[in-house]
PDB file with SEQRES, HELIX, SHEET and CRYST1 records, atoms N, CA, C and O in Angstrom:
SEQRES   1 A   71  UNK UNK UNK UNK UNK UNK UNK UNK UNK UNK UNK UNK UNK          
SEQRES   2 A   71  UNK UNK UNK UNK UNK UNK UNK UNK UNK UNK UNK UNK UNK          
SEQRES   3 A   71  UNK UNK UNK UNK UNK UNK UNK UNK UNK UNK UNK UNK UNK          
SEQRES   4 A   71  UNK UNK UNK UNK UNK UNK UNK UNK UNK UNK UNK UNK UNK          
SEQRES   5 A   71  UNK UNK UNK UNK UNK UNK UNK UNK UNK UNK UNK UNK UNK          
SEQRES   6 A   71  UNK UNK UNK UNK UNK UNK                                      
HELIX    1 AA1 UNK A    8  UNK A   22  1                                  15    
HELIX    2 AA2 UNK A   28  UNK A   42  1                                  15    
HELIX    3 AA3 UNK A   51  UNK A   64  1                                  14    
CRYST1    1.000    1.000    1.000  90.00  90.00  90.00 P 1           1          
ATOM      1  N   UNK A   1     -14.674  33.413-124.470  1.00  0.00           N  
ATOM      2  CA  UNK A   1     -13.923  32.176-124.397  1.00  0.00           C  
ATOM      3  C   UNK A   1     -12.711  32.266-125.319  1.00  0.00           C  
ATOM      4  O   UNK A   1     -13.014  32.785-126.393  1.00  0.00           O  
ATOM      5  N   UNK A   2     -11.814  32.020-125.250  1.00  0.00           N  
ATOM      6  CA  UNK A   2     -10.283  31.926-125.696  1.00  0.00           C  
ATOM      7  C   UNK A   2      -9.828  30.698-126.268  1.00  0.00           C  
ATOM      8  O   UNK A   2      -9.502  29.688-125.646  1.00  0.00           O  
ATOM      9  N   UNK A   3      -9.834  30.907-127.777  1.00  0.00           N  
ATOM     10  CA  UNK A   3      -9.674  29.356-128.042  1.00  0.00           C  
ATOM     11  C   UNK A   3      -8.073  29.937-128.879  1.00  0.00           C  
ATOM     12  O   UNK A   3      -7.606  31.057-129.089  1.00  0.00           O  
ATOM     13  N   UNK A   4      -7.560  28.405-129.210  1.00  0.00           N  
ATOM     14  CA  UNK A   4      -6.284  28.150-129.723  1.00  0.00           C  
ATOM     15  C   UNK A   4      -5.908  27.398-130.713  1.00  0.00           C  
ATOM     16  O   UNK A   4      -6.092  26.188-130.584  1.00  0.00           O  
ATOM     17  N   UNK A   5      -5.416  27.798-131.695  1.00  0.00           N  
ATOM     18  CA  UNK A   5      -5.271  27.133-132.905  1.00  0.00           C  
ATOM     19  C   UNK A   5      -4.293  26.395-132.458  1.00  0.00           C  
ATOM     20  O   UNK A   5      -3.266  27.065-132.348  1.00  0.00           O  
ATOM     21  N   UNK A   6      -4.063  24.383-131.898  1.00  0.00           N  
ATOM     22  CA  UNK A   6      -3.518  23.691-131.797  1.00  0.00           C  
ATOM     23  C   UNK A   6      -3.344  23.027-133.281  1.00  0.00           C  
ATOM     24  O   UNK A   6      -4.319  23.054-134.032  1.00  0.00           O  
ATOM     25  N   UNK A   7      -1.824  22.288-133.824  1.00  0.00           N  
ATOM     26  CA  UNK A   7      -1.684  21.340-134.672  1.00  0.00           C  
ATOM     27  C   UNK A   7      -1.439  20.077-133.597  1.00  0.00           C  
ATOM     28  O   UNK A   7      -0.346  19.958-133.043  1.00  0.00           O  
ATOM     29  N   UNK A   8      -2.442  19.227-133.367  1.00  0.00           N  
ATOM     30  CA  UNK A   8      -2.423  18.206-133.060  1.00  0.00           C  
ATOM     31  C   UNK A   8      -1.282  17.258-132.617  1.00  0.00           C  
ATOM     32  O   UNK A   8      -1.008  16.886-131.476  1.00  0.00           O  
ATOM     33  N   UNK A   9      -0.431  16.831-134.281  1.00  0.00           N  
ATOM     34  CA  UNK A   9       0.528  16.313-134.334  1.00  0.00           C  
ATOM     35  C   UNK A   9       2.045  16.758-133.820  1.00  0.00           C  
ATOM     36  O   UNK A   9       2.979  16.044-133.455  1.00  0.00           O  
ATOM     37  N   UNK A  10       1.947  18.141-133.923  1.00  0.00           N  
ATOM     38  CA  UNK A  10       2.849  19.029-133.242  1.00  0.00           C  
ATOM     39  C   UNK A  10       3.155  18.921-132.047  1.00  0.00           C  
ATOM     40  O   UNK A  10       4.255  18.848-131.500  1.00  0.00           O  
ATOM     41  N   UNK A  11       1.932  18.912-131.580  1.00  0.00           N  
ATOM     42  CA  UNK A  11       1.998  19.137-129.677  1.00  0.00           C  
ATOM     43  C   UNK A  11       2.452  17.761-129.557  1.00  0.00           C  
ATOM     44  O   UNK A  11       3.317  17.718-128.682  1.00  0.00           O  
ATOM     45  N   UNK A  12       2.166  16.271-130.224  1.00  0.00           N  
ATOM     46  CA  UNK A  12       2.283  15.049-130.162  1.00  0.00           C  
ATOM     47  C   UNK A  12       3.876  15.468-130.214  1.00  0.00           C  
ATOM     48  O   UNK A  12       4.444  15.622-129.132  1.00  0.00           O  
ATOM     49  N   UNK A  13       4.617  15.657-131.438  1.00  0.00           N  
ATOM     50  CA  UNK A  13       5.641  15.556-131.532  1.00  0.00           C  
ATOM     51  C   UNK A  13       7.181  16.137-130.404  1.00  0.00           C  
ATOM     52  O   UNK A  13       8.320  15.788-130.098  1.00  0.00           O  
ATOM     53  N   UNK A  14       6.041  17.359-130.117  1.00  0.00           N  
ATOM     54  CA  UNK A  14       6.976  18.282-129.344  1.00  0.00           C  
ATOM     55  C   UNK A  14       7.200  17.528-128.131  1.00  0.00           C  
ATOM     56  O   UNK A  14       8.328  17.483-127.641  1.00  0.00           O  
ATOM     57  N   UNK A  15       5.668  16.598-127.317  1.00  0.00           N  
ATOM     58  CA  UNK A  15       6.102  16.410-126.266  1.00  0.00           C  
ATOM     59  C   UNK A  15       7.165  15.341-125.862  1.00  0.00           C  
ATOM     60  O   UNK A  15       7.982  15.279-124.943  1.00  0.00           O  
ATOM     61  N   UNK A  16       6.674  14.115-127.431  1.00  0.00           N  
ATOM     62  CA  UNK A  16       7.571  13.412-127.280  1.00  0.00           C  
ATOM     63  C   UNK A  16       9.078  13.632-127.356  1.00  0.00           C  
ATOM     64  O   UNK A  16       9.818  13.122-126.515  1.00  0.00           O  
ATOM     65  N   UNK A  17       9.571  14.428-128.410  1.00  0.00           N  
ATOM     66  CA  UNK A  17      11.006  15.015-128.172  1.00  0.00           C  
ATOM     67  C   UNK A  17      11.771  15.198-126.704  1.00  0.00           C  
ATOM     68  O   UNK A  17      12.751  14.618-126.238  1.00  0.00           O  
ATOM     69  N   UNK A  18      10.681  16.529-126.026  1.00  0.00           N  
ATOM     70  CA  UNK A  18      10.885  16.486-124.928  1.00  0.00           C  
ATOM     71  C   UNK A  18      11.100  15.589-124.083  1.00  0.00           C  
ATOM     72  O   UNK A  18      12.106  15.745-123.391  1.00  0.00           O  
ATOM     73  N   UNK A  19      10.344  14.495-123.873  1.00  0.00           N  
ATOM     74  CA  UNK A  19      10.481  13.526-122.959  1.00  0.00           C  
ATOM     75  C   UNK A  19      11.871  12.504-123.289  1.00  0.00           C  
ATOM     76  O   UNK A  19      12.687  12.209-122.415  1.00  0.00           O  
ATOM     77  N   UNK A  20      11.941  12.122-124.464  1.00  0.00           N  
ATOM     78  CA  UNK A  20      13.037  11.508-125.029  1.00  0.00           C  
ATOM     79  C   UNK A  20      14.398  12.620-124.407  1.00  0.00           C  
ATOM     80  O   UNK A  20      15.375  12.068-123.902  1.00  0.00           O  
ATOM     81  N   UNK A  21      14.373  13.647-124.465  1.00  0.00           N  
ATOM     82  CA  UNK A  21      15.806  14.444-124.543  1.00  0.00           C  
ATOM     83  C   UNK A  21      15.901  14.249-123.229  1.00  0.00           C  
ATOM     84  O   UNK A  21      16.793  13.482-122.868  1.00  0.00           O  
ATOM     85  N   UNK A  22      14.945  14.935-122.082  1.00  0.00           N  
ATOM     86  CA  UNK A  22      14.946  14.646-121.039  1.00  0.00           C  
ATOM     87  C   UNK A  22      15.371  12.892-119.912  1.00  0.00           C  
ATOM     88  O   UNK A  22      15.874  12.760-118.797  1.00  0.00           O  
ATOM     89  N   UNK A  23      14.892  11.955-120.852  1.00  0.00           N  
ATOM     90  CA  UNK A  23      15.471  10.583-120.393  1.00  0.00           C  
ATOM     91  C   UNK A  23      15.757   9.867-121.661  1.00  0.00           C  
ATOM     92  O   UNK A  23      15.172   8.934-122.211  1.00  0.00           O  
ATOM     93  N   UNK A  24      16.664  10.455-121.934  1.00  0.00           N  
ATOM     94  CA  UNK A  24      16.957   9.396-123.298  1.00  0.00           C  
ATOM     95  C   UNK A  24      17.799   8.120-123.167  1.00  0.00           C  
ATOM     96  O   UNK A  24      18.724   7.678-123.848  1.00  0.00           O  
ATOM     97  N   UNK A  25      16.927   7.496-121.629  1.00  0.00           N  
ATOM     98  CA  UNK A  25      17.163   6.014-121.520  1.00  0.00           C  
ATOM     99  C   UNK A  25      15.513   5.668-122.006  1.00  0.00           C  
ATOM    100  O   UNK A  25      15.388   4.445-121.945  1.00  0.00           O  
ATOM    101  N   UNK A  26      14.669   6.089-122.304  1.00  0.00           N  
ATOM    102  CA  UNK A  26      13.198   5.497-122.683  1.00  0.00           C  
ATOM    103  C   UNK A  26      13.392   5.163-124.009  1.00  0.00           C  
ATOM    104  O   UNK A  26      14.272   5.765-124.624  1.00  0.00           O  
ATOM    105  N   UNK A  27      12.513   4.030-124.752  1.00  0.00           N  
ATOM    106  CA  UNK A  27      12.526   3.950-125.721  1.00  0.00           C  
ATOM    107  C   UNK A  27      11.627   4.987-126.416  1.00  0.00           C  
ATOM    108  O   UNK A  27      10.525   5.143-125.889  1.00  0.00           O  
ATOM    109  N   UNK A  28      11.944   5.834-127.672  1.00  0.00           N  
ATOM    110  CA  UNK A  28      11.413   6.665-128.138  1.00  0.00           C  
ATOM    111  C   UNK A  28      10.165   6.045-128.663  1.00  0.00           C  
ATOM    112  O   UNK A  28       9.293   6.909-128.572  1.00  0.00           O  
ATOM    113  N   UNK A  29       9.592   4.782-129.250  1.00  0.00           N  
ATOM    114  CA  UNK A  29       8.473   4.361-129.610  1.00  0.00           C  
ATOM    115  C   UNK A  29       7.690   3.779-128.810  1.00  0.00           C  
ATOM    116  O   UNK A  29       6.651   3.199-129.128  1.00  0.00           O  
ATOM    117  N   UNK A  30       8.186   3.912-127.606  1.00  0.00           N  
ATOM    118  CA  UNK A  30       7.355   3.494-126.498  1.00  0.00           C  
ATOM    119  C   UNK A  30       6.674   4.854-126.018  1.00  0.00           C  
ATOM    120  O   UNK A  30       5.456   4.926-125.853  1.00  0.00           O  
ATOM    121  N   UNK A  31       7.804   6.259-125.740  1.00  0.00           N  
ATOM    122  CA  UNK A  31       7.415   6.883-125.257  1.00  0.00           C  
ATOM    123  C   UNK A  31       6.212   7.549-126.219  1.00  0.00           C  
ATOM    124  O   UNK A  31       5.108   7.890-125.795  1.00  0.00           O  
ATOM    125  N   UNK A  32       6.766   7.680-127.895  1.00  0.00           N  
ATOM    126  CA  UNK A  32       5.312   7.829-128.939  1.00  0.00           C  
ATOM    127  C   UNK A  32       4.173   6.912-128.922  1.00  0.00           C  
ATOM    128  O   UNK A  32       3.224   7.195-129.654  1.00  0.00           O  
ATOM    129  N   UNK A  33       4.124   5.958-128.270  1.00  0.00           N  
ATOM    130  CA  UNK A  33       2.404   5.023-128.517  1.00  0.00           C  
ATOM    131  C   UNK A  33       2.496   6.006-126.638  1.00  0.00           C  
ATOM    132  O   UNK A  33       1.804   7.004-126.842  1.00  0.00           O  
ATOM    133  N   UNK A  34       2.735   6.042-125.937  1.00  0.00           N  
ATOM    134  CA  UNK A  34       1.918   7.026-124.731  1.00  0.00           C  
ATOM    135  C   UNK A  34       1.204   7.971-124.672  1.00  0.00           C  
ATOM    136  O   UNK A  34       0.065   8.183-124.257  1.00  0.00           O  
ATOM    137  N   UNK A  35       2.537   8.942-125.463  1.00  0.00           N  
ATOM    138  CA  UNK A  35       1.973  10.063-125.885  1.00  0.00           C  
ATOM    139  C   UNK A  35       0.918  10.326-126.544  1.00  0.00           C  
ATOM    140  O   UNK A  35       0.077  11.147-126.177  1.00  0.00           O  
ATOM    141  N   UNK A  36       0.845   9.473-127.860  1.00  0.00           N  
ATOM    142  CA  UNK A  36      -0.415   9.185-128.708  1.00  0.00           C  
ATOM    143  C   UNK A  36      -1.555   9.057-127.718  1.00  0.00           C  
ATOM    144  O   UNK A  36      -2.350   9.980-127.540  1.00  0.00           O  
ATOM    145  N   UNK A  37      -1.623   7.937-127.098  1.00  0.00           N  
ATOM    146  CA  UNK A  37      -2.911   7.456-126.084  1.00  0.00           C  
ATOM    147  C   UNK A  37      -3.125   8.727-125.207  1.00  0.00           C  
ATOM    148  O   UNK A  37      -4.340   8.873-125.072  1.00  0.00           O  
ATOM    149  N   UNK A  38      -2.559   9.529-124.674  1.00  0.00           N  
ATOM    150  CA  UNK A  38      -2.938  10.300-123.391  1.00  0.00           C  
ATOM    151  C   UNK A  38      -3.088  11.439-124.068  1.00  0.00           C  
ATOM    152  O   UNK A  38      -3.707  12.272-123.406  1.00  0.00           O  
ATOM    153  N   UNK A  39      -2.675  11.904-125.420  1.00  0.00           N  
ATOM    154  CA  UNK A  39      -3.006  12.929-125.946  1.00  0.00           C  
ATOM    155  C   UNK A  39      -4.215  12.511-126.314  1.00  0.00           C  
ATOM    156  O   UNK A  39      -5.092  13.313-125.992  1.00  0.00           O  
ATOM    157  N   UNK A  40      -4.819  11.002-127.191  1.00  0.00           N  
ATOM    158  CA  UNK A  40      -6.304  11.114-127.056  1.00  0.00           C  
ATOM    159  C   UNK A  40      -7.321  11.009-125.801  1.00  0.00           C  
ATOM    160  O   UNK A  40      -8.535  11.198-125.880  1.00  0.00           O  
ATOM    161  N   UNK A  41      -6.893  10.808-125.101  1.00  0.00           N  
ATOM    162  CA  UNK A  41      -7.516  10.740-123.468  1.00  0.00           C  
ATOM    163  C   UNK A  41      -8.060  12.147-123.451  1.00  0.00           C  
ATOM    164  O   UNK A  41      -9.250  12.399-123.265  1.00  0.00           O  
ATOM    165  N   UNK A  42      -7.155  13.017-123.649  1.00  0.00           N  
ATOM    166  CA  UNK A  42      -7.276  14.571-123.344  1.00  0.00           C  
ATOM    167  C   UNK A  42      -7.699  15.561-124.104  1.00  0.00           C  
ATOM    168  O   UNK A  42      -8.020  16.665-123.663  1.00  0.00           O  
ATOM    169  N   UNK A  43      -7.741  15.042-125.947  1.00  0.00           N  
ATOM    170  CA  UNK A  43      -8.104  15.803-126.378  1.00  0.00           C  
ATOM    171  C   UNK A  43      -9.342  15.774-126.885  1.00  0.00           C  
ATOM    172  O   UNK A  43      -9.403  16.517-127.864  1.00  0.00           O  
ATOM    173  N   UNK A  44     -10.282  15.280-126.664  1.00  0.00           N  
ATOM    174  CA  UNK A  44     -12.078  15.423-126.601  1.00  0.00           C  
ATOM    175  C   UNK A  44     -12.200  16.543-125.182  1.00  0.00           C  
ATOM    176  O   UNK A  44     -13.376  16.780-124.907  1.00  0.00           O  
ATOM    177  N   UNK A  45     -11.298  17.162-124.376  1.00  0.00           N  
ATOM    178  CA  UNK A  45     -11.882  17.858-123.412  1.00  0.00           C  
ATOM    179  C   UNK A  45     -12.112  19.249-124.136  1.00  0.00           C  
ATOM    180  O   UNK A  45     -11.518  19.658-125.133  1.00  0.00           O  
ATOM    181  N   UNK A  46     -12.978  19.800-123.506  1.00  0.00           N  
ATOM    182  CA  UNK A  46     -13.432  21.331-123.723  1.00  0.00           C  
ATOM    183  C   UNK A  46     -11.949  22.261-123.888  1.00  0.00           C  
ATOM    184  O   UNK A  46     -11.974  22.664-125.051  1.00  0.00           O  
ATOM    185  N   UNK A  47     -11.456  22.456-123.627  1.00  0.00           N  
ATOM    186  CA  UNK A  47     -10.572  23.257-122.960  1.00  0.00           C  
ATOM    187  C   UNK A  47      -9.115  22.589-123.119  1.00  0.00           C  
ATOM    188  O   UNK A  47      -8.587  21.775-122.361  1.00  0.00           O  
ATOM    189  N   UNK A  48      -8.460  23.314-124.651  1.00  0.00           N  
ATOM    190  CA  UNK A  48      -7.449  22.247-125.460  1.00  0.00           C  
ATOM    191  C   UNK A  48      -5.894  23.550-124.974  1.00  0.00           C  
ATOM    192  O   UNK A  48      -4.884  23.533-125.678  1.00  0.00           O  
ATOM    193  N   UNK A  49      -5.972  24.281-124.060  1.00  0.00           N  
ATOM    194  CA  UNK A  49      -5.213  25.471-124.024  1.00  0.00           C  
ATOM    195  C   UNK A  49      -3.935  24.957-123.242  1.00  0.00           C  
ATOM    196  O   UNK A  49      -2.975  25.717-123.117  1.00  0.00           O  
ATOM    197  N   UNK A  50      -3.907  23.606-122.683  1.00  0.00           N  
ATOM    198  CA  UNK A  50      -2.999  23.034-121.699  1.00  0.00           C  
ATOM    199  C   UNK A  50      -2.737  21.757-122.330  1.00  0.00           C  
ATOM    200  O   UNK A  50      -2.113  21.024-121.562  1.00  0.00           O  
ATOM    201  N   UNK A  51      -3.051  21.092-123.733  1.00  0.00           N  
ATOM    202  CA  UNK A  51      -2.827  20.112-123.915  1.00  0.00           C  
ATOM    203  C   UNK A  51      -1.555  19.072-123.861  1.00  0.00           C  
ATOM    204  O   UNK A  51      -1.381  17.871-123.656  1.00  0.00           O  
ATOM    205  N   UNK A  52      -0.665  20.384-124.206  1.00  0.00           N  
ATOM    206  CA  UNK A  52       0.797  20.064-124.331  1.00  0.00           C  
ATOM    207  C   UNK A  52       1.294  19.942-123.182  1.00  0.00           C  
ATOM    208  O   UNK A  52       2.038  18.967-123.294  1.00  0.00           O  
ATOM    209  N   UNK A  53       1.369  20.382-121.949  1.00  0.00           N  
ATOM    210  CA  UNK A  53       1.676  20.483-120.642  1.00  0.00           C  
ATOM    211  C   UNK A  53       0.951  19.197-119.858  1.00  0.00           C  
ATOM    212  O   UNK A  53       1.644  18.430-119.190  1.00  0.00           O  
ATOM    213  N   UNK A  54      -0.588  19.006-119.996  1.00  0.00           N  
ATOM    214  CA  UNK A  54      -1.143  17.741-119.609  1.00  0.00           C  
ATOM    215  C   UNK A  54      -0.970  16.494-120.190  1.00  0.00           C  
ATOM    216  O   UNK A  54      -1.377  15.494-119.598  1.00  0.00           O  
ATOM    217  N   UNK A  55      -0.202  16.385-121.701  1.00  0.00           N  
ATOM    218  CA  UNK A  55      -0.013  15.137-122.075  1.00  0.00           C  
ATOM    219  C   UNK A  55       1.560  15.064-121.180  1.00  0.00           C  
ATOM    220  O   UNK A  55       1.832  14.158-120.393  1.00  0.00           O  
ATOM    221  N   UNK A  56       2.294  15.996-121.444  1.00  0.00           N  
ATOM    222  CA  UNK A  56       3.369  15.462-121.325  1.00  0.00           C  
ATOM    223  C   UNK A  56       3.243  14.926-119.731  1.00  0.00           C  
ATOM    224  O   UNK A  56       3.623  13.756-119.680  1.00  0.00           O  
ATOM    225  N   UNK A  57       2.944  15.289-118.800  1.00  0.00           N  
ATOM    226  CA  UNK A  57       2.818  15.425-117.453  1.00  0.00           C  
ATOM    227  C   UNK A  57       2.623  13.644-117.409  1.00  0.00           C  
ATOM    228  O   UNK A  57       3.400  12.856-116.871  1.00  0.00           O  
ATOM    229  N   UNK A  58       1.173  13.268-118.245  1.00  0.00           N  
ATOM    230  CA  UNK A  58       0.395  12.420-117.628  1.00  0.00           C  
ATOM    231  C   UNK A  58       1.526  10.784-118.749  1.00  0.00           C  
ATOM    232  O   UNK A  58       1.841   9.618-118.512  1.00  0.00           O  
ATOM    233  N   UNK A  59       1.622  11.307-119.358  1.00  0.00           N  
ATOM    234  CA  UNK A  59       2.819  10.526-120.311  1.00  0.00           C  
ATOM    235  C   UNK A  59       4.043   9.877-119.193  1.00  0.00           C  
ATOM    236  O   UNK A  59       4.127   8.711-118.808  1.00  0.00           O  
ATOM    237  N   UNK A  60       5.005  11.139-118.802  1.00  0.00           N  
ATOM    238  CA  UNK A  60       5.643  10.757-118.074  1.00  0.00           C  
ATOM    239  C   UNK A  60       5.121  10.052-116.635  1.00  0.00           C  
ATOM    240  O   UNK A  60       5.683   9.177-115.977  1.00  0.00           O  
ATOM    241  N   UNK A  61       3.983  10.669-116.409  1.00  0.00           N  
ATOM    242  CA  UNK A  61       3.217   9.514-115.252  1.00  0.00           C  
ATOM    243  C   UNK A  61       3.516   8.132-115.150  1.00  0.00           C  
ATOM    244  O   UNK A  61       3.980   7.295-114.376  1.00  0.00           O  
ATOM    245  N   UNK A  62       2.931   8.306-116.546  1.00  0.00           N  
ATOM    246  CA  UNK A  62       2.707   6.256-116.875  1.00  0.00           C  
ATOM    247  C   UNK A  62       4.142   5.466-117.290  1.00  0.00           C  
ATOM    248  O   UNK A  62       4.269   4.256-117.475  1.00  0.00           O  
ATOM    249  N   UNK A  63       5.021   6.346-117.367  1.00  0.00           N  
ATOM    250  CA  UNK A  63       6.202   5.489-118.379  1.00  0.00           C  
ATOM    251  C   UNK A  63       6.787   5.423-117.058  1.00  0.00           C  
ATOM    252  O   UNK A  63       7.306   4.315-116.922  1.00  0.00           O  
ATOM    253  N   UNK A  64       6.941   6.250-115.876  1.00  0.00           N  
ATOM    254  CA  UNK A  64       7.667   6.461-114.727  1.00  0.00           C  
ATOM    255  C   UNK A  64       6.609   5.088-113.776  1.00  0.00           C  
ATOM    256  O   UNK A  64       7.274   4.355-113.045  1.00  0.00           O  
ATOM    257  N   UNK A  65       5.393   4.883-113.827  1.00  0.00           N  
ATOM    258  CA  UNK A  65       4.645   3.806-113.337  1.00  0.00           C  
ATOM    259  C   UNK A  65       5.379   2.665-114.437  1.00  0.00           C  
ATOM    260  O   UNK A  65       5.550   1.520-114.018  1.00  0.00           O  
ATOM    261  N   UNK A  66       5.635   2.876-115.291  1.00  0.00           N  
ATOM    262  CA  UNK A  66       6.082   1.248-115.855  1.00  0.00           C  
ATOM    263  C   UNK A  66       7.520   1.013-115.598  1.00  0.00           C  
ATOM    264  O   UNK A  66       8.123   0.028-116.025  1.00  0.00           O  
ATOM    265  N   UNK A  67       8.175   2.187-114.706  1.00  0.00           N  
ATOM    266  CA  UNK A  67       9.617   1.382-114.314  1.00  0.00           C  
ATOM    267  C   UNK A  67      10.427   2.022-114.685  1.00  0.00           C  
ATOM    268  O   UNK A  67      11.431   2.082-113.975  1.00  0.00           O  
ATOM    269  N   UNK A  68      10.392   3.013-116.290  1.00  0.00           N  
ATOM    270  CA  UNK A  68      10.964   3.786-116.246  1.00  0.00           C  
ATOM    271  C   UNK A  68      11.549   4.591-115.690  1.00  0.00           C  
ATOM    272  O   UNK A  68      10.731   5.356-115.180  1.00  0.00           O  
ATOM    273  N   UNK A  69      13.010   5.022-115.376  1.00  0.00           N  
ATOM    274  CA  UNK A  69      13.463   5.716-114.874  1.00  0.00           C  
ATOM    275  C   UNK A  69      13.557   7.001-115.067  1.00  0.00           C  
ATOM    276  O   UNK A  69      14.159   7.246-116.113  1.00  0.00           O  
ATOM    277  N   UNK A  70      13.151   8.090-114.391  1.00  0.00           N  
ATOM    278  CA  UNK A  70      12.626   9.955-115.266  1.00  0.00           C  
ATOM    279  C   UNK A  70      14.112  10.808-114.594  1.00  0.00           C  
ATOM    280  O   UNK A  70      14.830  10.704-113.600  1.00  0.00           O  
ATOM    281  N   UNK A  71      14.029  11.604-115.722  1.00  0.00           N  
ATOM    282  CA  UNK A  71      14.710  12.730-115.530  1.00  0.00           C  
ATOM    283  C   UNK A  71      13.755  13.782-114.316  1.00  0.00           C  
ATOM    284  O   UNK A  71      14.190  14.883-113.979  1.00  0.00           O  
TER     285      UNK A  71                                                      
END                                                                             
């Protein structure tokens, strides 16, 4: 099994950047309480090797369901 030394807050930080640079019509503290929530959604799963790729994904999901407009 293949595990990965994640920093938590990192992957938090990175994705939010990302998403902000990418539509930086979102509010950045909106898009950080998402990120926060869906990164804990995801990170009790087994299998932490995609975390960064599945928050951001499921992040932009929900902000793009609240009206947000996405890059």
């Amino acid at each position: 099994m293949m595990t990965t030394d994640i920093d938590d807050d990192e992957v938090k930080r990175q994705v939010t950047q990302k998403l902000v640079e990418k539509n930086p019509g979102w509010d950045r503290h909106e898009v950080e309480t998402v990120v926060e929530e869906e990164f804990a959604e995801l990170a009790g799963r087994p299998v932490r090797d995609y975390l960064s790729i599945l928050t951001e994904r499921a992040a932009r999901k929900r902000l793009k369901k609240a009206g947000k407009p996405a890059v």
